[in-house]
N, C-alpha and C positions, 0 to 999 in steps of 0.2 A: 408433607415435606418433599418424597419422591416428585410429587404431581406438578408443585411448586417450582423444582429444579429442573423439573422436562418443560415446564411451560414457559420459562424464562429463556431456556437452552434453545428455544424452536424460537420464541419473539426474538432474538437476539440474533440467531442467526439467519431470519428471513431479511431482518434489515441490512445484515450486513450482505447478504448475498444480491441484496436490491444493487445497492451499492458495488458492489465486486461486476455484474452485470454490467451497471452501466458507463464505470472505466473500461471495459472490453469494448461495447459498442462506441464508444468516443472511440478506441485505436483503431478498429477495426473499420468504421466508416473514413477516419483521417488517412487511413495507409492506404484506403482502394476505390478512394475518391476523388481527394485536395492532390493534387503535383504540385504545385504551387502555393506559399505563404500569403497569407493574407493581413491589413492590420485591423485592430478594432479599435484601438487610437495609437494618437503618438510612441506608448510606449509600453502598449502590451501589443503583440502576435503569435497567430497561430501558425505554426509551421513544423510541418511532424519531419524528422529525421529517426534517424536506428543510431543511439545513442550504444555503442559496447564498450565502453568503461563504467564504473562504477558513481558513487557520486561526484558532482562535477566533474564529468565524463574523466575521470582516472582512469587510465588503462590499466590493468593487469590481465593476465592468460585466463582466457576463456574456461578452460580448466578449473584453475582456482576459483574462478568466480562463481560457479555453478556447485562446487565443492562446499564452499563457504555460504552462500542461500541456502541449500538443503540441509546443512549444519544446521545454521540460525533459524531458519523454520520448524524441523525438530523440535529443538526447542523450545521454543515459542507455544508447539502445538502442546508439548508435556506439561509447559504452564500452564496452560490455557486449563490442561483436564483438573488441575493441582485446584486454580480457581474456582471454577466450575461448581464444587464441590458445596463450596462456602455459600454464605446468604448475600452477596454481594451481585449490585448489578453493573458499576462503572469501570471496575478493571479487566471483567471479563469482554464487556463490548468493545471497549480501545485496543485491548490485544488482540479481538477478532477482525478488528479496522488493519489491523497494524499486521496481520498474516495477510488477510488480500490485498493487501498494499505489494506484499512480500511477493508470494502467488503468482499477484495478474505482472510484477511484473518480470518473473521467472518463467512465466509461460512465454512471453515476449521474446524472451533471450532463448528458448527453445526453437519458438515458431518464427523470430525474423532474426535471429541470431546475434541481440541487442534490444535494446527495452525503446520501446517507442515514447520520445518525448516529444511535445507540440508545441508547447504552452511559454511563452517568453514575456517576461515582467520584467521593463526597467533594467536591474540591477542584477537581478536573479538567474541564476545558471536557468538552463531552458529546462523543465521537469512535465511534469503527467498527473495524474487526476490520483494514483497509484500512491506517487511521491508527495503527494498533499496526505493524504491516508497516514501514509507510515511517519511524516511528521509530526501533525496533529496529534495522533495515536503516541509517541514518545514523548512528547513536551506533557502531555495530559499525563499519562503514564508517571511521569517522575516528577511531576507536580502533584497526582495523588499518592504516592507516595513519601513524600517531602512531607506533607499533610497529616498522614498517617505515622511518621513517628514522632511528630511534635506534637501531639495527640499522648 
């Protein structure tokens, strides 16, 4: 059972760490490379800015915001261990998508003092590879859930 829950604990968190990795290197190549936007068609582009507001670039004080990540991260992480625990393997991966969602882009707001966004779709506020994480990772999250008590 032990061996079980550390080998699930290691698969789970090598993929997500692939993952977490290669959101860094996308900001980290788009901030010290691109000056300039580019399209890839009519109605997606790439153009990295330092987004510091929250979703939908919200402003609030720097403060608060860094305040309120390290809250909900906490969290997150107490859940994470609370899961963990269990025979499951789908809630714990989405909540580990859904902290280096969190993370990479809390390290952002540390290291360029705003979360680096590139990526523009159409309609869609301009977001990051980070912000696709932490979506997926919620909708999935409370749709297994949703799951689980009609069950």
């Amino acid at each position: 059972m032990i061996k079980n829950n550390i080998a699930k604990i290691l698969s789970l968190s090598s993929i997500v760490f692939i993952l977490f990795v290669i959101d860094r290197l996308i900001k980290h190549f788009l901030i010290k490379t691109l000056y300039q936007g580019f399209f890839i068609s009519p109605n997606i582009s790439i153009d990295p800015f330092i987004n510091k507001g929250i979703a939908f670039s919200i402003y609030l004080p720097y403060y608060f915001i860094v305040i309120i990540t390290v809250a909900i991260l906490v969290y997150l992480i107490f859940w994470l261990s609370k899961l963990l625990t269990n025979n499951e393997i789908a809630r714990p991966f989405w909540l580990m998508l859904l902290l280096v969602g969190g993370i990479s882009n809390f390290l952002d707001r540390l290291v360029y003092d705003g979360v680096v966004d590139y990526l523009s779709i159409w309609i869609f506020p301009v977001f990051n590879l980070a912000d696709f994480y932490i979506s997926l990772s919620v909708i999935t999250l409370l749709f297994l859930s949703f799951k689980k008590s009609k069950v």
